[in-house]
N, C-alpha and C positions, 0 to 999 in steps of 0.2 A: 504493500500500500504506500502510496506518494505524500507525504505530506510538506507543508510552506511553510515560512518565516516571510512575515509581511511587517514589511515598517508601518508603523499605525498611523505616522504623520502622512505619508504619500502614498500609502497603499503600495507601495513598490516590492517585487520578490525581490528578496534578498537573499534565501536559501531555500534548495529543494532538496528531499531525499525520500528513501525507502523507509518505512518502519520495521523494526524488529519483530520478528516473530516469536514463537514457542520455540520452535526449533533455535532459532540466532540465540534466544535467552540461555537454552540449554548449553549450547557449542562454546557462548562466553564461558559463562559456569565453572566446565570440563578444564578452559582453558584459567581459568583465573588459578583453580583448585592444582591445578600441577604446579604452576606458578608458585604458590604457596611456600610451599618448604625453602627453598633455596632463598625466596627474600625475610622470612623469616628467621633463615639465621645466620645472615647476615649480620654485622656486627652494626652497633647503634652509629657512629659515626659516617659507614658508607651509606647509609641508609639517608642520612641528614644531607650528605652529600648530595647525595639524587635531588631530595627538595632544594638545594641552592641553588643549583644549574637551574633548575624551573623557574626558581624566583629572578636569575639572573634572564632566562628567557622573556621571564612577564616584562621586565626593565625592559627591556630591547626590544620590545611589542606592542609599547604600552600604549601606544597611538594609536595603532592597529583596535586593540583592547578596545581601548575608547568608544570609537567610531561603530567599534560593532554592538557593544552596550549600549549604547546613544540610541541606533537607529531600529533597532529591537523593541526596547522597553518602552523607545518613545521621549527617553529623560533627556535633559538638556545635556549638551558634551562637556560641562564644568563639571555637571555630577557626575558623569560617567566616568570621568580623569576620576573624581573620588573615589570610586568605587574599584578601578583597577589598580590604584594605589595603596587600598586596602587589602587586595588580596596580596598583592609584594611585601607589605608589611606582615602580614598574616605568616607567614614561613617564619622569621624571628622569634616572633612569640609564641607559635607550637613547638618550635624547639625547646623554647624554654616552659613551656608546661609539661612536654612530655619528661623533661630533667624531673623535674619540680614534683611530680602528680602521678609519674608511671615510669619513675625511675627503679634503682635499687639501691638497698640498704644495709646495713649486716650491723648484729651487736652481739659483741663476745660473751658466752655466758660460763659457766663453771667445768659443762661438759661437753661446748664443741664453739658453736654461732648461732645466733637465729638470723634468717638471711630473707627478706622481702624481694621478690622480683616481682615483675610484671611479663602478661605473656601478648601476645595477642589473641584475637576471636578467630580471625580466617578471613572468611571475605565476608566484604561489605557493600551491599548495595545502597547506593547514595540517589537519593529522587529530588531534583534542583527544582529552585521556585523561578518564576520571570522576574521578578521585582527588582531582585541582585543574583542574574542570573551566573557572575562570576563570583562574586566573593562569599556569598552564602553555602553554594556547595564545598565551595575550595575551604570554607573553616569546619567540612566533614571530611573534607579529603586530604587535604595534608598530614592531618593529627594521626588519621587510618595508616597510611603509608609511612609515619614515623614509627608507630606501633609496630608495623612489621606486618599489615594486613594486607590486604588484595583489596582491590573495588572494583567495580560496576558501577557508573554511572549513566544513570539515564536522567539529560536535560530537559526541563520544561519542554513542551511542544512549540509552544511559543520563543523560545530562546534557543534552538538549536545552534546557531551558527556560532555562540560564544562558548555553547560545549563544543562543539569540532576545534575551535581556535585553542581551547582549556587541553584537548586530548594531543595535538597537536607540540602543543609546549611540554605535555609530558614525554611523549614519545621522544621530540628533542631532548631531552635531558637526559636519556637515555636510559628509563626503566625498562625492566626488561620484559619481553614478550608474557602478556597474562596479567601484570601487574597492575596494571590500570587499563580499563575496558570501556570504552564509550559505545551505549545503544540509546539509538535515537527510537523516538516514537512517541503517543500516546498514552492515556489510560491503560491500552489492550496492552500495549509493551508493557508499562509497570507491572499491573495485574501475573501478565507471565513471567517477568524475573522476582516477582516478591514471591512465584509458587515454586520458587528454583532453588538447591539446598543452598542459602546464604545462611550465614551465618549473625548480621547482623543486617536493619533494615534504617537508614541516617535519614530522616525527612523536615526538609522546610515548606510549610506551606498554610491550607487553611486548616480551622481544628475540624470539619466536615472530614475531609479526609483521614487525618490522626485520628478521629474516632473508627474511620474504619480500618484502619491498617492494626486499629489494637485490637478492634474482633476479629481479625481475621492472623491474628499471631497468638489471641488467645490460647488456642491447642500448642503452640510449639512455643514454650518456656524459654529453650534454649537459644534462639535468635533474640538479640539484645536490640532494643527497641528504643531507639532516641528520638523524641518529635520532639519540634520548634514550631511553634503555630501561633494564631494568629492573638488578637486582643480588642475588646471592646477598652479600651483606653481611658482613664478620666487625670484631669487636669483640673486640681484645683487652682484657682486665680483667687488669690484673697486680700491682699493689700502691696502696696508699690504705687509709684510715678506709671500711669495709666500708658501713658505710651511704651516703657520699657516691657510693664507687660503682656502690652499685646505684640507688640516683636515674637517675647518666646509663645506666644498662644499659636501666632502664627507660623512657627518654623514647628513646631508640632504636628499644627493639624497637617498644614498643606505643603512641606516639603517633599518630592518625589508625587507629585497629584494625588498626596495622600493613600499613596500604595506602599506603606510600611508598616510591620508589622506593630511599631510602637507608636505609630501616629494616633496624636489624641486624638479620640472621638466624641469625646463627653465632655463638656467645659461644664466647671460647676463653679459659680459667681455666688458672692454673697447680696443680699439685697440690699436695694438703698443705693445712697449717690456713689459710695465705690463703686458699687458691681456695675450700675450705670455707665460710668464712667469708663474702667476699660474695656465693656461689650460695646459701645461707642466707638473706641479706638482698635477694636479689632476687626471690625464692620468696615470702618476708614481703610486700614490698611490692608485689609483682605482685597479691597476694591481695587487697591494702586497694584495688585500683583499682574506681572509681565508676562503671556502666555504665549507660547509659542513651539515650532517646530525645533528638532535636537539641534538644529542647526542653525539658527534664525540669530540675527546681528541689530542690534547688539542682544547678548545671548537672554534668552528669558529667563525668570524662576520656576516656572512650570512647563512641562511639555506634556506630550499625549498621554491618555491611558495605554494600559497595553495594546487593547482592541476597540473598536466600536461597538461592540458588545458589550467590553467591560463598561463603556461609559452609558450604555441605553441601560443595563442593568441597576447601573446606581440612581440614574436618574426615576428609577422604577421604585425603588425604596424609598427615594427621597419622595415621590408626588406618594405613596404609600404615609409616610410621615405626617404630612400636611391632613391627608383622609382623617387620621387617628384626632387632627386638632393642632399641631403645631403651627407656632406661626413663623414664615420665610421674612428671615431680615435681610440674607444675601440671596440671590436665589442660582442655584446651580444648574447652571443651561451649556447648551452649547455655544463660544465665544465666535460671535461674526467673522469670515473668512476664513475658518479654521474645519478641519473635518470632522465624522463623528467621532472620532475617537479623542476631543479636546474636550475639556469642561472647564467651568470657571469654576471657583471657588464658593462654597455652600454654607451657610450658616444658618439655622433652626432652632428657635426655641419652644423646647419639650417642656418648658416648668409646668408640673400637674399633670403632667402627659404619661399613662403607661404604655411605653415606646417599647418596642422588642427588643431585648438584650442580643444585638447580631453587632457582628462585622462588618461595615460598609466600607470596601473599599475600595475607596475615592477620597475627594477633596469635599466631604460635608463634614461638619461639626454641629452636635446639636448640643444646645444651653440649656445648663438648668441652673434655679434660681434658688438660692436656700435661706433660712433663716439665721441660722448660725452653726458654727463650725461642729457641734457633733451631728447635726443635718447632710453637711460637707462630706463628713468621712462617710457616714451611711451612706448616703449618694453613689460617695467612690468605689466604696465593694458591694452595691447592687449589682453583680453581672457574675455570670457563673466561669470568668474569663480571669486572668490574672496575670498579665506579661510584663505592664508598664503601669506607673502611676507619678503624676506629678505632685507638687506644691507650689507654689508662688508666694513666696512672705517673707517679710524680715520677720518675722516673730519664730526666734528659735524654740519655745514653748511651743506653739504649733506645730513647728517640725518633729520635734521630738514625736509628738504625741501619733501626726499622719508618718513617719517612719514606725512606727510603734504597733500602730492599728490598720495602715493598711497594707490589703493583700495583693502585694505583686512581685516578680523577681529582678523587677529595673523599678527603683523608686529614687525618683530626681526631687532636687529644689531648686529651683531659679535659673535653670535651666530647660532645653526640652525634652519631651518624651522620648526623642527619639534618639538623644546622646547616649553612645555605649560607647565602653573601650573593650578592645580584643583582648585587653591584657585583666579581663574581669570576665568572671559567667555570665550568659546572655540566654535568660528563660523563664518561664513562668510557672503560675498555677493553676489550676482546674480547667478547662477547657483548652491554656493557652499551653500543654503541654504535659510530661508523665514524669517529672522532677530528675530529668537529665537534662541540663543544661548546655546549651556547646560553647562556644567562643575558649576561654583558656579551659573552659572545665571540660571540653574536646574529648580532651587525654583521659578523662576515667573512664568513658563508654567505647573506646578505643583497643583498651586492652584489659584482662582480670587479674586482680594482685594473688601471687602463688607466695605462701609462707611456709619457708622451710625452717627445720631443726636440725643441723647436722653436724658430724664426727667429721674427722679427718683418718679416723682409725676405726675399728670395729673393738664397741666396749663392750665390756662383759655386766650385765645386771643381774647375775643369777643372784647375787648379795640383797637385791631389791624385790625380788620377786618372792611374796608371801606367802606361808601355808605350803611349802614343798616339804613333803617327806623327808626326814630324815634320814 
């Protein structure tokens, strides 16, 4: 079966190929699994090796990179330079987690050592999102191949061509045949490599799917299960200089056209002339935002959704929203001279509204209005979702309190939602995931810690052993 890669700005093919079959899933498989041994014991050092060459590849590509994340996802080429910069820096910092987190250890005891290692799982099949279609899977695949595992990669449908580019740089770097395996495809392709004997199963994407990949790994324990999924997001705005806060409200919600996993979705204001005051200045400034194609001069802050799909569906929940009773202060439409796959920037308030506890992702935020701050926190862990949560305040009492009580596993202040560092775990809770996080904490679903007790000699305990005959 033939499937495309279309730039959502122009509608342009950009990639075409075959999709993987049952059979191709199998044949990787065979091939990853022989593979196995010889990179597994390999020593940790040539192993790191292999990933420097790669990272030294992404350098020397990174243009390339670029241009094909840019015209893919639809993001503007400043974010896309972000994003392949991140996967470059990504190699340092799984080096240094896998030291750190899945290394070994040894501690001398009376009658030999007790000696921690780590092993790896085997192979790993890794299922990429469009969003960050390079550096989200590469912070599952690097840490896999430090560990000494095998993968399988299969890229979003929609992102094919920056896996081919991702497979490409491995192969330069010169892994060897098995060790890293790129299959392209669909649904149908996943569905047949996640029914193939892997060993573990690495997924970024929505919690719809994480929920199904956990019932359908239910019966098999032994494949190690990491999701990264998605989040009904809340932002508290509580007090501050009205324009500072709507800056960060705004790089929240609508950085990447609101196609990040930690992009807020839920602003929650206090009532009165504050809250007034910066749902005002985030309305202003939501307005001034630059839309445009990955390419467009001078460069926009937003560019396309992934598809026109994706942007007809959000507008679908969003005119859904308004049915329930919200009322539109920004209204999220298609931006004049731009395709369907453009939106502008969405803003809604829900206050008193029982709004769905979903993911919209796009460029909406919807407001709620509260009385005071233990309202606030309620507010913030109403959603059966857990990924990201902000604050906005100078009242370190307040923070204390929303670090204390709410439920998320990226909890910011005064900053946005969507700041993470590589060099910290990147995950959530209850719907936003299954308490394996990836970014540095990569390296524990990567490989399993083996604890030995051991001699250098063969001791005698017959002196130990109780109740022997005389």
């Amino acid at each position: 079966m033939i499937f495309r890669s279309i730039d959502p700005a122009s509608d342009t093919l950009l990639w075409e190929g075959e999709a993987a079959d049952t059979a191709n899933c199998a044949a990787a498989v065979a091939r990853a699994r022989a593979a196995f041994p010889a990179w597994a014991a390999l020593p940790q050092a040539e192993r790191e090796d292999h990933v420097r060459r790669y990272k030294i590849l992404l350098s020397d590509r990174s243009d390339t990179f670029a241009h094909a994340i840019a015209r893919e996802t639809g993001k503007p080429l400043w974010e896309a330079k972000t994003e392949i910069a991140s996967m470059i820096g990504k190699v340092d910092i799984s080096i240094a987690a896998q030291a750190e987190r899945a290394g070994s250890r040894e501690q001398a005891t009376p009658f030999g050592r007790a000696v921690l290692r780590h092993k790896p799982h085997g192979l790993m099949a890794v299922l990429g999102p469009y969003n960050f279609p390079g550096h989200l899977p590469n912070g599952h695949i690097v840490p896999a191949l430090l560990a000494g595992d095998v993968v399988i990669f299969k890229p979003s449908e929609l992102t094919p061509l920056v896996g081919e580019l991702m497979a490409e740089a491995f192969r330069d770097a010169g892994l060897p045949d098995g060790v890293f395996t790129l299959l392209q495809g669909g649904r149908d392709t996943g569905a047949a490599l996640i029914a193939q004997d892997i060993d573990g199963l690495l997924f970024t994407g929505s919690a719809a799917a994480g929920a199904h990949f956990a019932r359908v790994m239910a019966d098999r324990p032994g494949v190690i299960l990491a999701l990264e999924l998605g989040g009904n997001n809340p932002l508290v705005a509580w007090d501050g200089d009205a324009q500072a806060v709507a800056s960060i409200i705004v790089q929240s919600a609508f950085i990447t056209a609101g196609q990040r996993c930690s992009c807020a979705r839920r602003l929650i204001l206090p009532q009165g002339a504050a809250g007034d005051a910066i749902l005002d200045a985030t309305v202003a400034l939501a307005r001034r935002l630059t839309i445009g194609a990955w390419d467009s001069q001078p460069e926009p802050y937003m560019g396309a959704l992934i598809s026109a799909d994706a942007a007809a569906h959000a507008r679908a929940r969003h005119a859904a929203l308004v049915a329930l009773g919200g009322v539109e202060l920004l209204p999220l439409e298609q931006p004049a001279g731009l395709g369907a796959a453009f939106l502008t920037p969405g803003i809604i308030d829900m206050t008193g509204v029982d709004a769905p506890d979903e993911e919209i992702f796009a460029p909406l935020l919807q407001v709620i209005r509260v009385a005071d701050f233990d309202a606030a926190i309620a507010a913030a862990n109403a959603t059966r979702y857990g990924l990201a949560a902000g604050l906005v305040s100078a009242d370190d009492g307040l923070w204390d309190r929303f670090l204390l009580e709410s439920r998320a596993g990226v909890v910011n202040r005064n900053r946005p939602t969507t700041g993470a560092t590589g060099a910290m775990p990147f995950g959530g809770l209850g719907a936003s995931g299954n308490h394996r996080p990836s970014a540095y904490y990569a390296a524990d679903y990567c490989a399993y810690p083996v604890a030995s007790f051991e001699a250098s000699e063969v001791l005698d305990l017959t002196a130990d052993i109780k109740g022997l005959a005389r």
